[in-house]
MIDOSE-1310 file (N, C-alpha, C; in nm, 2 decimals, decimal comma, always signed):
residues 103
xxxx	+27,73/+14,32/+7,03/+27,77/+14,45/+6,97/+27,75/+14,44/+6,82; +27,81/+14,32/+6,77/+27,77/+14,33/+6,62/+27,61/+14,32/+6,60; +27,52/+14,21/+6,66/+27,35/+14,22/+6,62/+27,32/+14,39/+6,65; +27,38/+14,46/+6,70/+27,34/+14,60/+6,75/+27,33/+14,70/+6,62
xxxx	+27,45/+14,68/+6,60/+27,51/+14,76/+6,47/+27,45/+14,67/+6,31; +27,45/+14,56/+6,34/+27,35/+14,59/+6,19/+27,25/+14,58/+6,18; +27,17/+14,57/+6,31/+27,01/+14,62/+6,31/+27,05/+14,81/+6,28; +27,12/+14,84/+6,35/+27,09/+15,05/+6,32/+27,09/+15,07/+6,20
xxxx	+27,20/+15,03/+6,14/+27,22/+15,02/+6,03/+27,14/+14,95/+5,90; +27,10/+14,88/+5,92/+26,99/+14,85/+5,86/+26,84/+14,91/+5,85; +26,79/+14,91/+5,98/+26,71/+15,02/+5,99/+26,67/+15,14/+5,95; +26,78/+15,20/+6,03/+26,78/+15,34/+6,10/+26,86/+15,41/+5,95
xxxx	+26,97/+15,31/+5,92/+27,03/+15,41/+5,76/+26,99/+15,33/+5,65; +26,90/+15,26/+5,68/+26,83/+15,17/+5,53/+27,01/+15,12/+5,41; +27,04/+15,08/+5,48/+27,19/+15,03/+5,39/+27,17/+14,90/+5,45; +27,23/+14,83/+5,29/+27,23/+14,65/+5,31/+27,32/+14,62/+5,35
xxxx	+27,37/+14,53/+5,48/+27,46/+14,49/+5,57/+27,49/+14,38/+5,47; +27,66/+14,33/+5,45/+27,68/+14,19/+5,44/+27,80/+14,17/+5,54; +27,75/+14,06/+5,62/+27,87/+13,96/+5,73/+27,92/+13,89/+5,65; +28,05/+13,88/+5,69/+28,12/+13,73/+5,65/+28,12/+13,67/+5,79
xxxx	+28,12/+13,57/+5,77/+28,21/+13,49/+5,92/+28,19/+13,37/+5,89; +28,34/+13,32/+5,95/+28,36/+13,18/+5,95/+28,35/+13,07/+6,10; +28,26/+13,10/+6,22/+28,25/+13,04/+6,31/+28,10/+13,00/+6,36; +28,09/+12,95/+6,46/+28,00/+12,94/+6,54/+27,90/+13,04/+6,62
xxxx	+28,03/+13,12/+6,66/+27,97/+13,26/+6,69/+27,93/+13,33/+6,61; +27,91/+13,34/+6,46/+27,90/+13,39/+6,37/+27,73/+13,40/+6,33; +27,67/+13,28/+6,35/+27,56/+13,22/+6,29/+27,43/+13,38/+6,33; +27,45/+13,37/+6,46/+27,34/+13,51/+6,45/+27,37/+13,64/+6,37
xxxx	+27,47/+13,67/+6,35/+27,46/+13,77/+6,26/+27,49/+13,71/+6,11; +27,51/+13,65/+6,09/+27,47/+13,61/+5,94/+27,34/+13,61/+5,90; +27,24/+13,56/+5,98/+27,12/+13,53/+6,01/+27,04/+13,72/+6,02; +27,08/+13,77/+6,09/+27,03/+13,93/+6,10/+27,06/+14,03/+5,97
xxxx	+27,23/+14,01/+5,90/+27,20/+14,06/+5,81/+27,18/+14,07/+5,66; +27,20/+14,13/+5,60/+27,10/+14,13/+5,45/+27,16/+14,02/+5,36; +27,29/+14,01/+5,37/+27,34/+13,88/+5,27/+27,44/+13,86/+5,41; +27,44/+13,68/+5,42/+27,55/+13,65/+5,48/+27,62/+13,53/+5,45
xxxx	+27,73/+13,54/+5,42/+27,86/+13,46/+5,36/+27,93/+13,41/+5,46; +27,91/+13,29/+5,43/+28,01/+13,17/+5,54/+28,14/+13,17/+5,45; +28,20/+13,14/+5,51/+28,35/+13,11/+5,47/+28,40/+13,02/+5,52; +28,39/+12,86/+5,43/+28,49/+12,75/+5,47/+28,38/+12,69/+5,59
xxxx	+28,27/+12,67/+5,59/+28,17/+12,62/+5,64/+28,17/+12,45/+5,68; +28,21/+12,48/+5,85/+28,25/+12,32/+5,87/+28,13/+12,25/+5,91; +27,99/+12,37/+5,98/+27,93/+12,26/+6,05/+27,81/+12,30/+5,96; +27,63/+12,23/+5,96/+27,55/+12,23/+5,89/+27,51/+12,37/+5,95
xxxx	+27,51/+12,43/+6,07/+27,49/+12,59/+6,12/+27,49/+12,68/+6,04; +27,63/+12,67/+6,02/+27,68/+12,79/+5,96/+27,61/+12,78/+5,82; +27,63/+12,62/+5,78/+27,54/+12,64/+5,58/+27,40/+12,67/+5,62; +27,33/+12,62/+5,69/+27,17/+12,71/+5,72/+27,17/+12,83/+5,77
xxxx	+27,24/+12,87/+5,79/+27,24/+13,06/+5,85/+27,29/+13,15/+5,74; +27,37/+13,14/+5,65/+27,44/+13,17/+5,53/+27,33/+13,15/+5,43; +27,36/+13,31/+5,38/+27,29/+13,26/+5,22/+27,39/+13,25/+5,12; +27,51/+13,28/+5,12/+27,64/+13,19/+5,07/+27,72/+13,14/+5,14
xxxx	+27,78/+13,04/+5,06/+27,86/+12,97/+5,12/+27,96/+12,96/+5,09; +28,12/+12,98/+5,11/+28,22/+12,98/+5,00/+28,32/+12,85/+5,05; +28,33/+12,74/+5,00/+28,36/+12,66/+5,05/+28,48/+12,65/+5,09; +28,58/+12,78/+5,05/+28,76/+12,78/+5,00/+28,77/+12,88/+5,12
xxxx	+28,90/+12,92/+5,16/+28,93/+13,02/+5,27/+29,00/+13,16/+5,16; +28,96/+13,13/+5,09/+29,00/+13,24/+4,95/+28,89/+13,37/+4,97; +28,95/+13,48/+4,99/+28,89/+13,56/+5,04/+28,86/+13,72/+4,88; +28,93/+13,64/+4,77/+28,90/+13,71/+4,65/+28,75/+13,64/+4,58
xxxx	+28,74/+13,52/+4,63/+28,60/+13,43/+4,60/+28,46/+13,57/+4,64; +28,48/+13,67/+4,75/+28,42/+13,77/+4,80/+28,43/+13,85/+4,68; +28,50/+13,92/+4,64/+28,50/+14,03/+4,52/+28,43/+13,92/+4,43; +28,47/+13,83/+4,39/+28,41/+13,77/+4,26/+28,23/+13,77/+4,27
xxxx	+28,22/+13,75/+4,40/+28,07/+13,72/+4,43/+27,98/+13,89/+4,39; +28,08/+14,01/+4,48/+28,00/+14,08/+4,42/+27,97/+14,17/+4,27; +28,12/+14,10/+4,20/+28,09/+14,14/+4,07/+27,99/+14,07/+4,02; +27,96/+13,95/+4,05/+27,86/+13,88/+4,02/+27,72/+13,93/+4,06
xxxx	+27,69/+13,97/+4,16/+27,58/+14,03/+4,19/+27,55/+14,17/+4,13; +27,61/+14,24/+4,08/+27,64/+14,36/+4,01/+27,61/+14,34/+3,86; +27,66/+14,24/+3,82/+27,64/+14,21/+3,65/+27,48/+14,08/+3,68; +27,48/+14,03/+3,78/+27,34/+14,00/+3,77/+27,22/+14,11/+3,77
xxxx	+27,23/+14,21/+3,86/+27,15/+14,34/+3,87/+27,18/+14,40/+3,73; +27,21/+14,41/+3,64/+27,23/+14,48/+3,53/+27,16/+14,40/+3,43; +27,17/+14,29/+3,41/+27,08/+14,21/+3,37/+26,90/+14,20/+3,39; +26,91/+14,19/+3,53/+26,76/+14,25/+3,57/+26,70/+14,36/+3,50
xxxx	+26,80/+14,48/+3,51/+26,73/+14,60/+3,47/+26,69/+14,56/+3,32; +26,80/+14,48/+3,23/+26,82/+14,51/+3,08/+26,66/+14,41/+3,04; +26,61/+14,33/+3,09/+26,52/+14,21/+3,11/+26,42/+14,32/+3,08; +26,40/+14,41/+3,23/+26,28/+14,48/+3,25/+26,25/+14,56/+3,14
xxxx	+26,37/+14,64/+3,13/+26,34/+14,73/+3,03/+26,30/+14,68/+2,90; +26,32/+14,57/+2,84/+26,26/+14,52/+2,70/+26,14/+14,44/+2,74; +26,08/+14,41/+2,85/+25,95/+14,34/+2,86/+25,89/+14,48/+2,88; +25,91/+14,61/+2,93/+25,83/+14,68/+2,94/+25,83/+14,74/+2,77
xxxx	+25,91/+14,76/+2,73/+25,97/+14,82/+2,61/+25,84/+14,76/+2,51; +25,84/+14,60/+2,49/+25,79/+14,50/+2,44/+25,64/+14,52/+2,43; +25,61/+14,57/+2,58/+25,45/+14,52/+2,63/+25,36/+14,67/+2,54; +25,48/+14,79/+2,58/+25,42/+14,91/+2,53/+25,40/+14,92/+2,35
xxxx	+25,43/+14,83/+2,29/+25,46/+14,86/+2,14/+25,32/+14,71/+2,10; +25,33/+14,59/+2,19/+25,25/+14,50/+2,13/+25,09/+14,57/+2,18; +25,10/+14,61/+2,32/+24,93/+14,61/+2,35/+24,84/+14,70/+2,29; +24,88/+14,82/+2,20/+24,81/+14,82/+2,08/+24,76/+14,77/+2,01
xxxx	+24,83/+14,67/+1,95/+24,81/+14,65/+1,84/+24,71/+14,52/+1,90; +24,76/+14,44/+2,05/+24,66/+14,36/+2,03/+24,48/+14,38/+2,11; +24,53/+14,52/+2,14/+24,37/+14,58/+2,15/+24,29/+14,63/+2,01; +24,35/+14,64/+1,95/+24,28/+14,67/+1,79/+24,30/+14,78/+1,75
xxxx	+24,39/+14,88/+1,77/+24,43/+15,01/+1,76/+24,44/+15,05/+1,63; +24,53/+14,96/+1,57/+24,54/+14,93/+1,40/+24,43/+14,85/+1,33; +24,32/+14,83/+1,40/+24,22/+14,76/+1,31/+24,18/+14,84/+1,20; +24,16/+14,96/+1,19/+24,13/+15,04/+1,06/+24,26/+15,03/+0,98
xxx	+24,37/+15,01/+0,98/+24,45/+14,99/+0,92/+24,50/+14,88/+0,82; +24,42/+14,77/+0,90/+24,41/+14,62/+0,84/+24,55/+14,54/+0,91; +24,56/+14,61/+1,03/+24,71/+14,57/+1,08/+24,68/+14,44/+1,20
């Protein structure tokens, strides 16, 4: 029932699924969707199927993770935008744009 629902969902409404789960039963849908978080990870399964892992049963460690993923994405953008910012102001000048200028 759950591998059902975040394949549709994934698919069909293009939105990124995140599982938690802390079991055995867990492993295939961590594995299907888009981020999956173990919680308190007893056996090596669950840490290979998880792309986090939160080692505590602290369930605010989840908010903290996606403020963190949120202020990492903002960061990304601010990166891009000055390498593109960057690239548009230098490749003038080092095609020779200002060579009449003595620049």
């Amino acid at each position: 029932m759950k591998m059902k629902w975040i394949k549709d969902n994934q698919e069909e409404k293009k939105k990124l699924v995140i599982m938690i789960g802390d079991g055995l039963n867990d492993i295939p849908c961590l594995q299907e969707a888009g981020i999956g978080i173990s919680i308190n990870a007893k056996s090596e399964l669950n840490i290979n199927a998880a792309d986090v892992v939160i080692l505590s049963e602290n369930l605010y460690k989840i908010l903290a993770l996606v403020r963190f993923l949120k202020k990492g994405n903002l960061f990304i953008m601010l990166n891009l935008f000055w390498a593109f910012a960057y690239n548009i102001i230098i490749m003038p000048v080092v095609a020779g744009a200002f060579y009449s200028f003595d620049i």
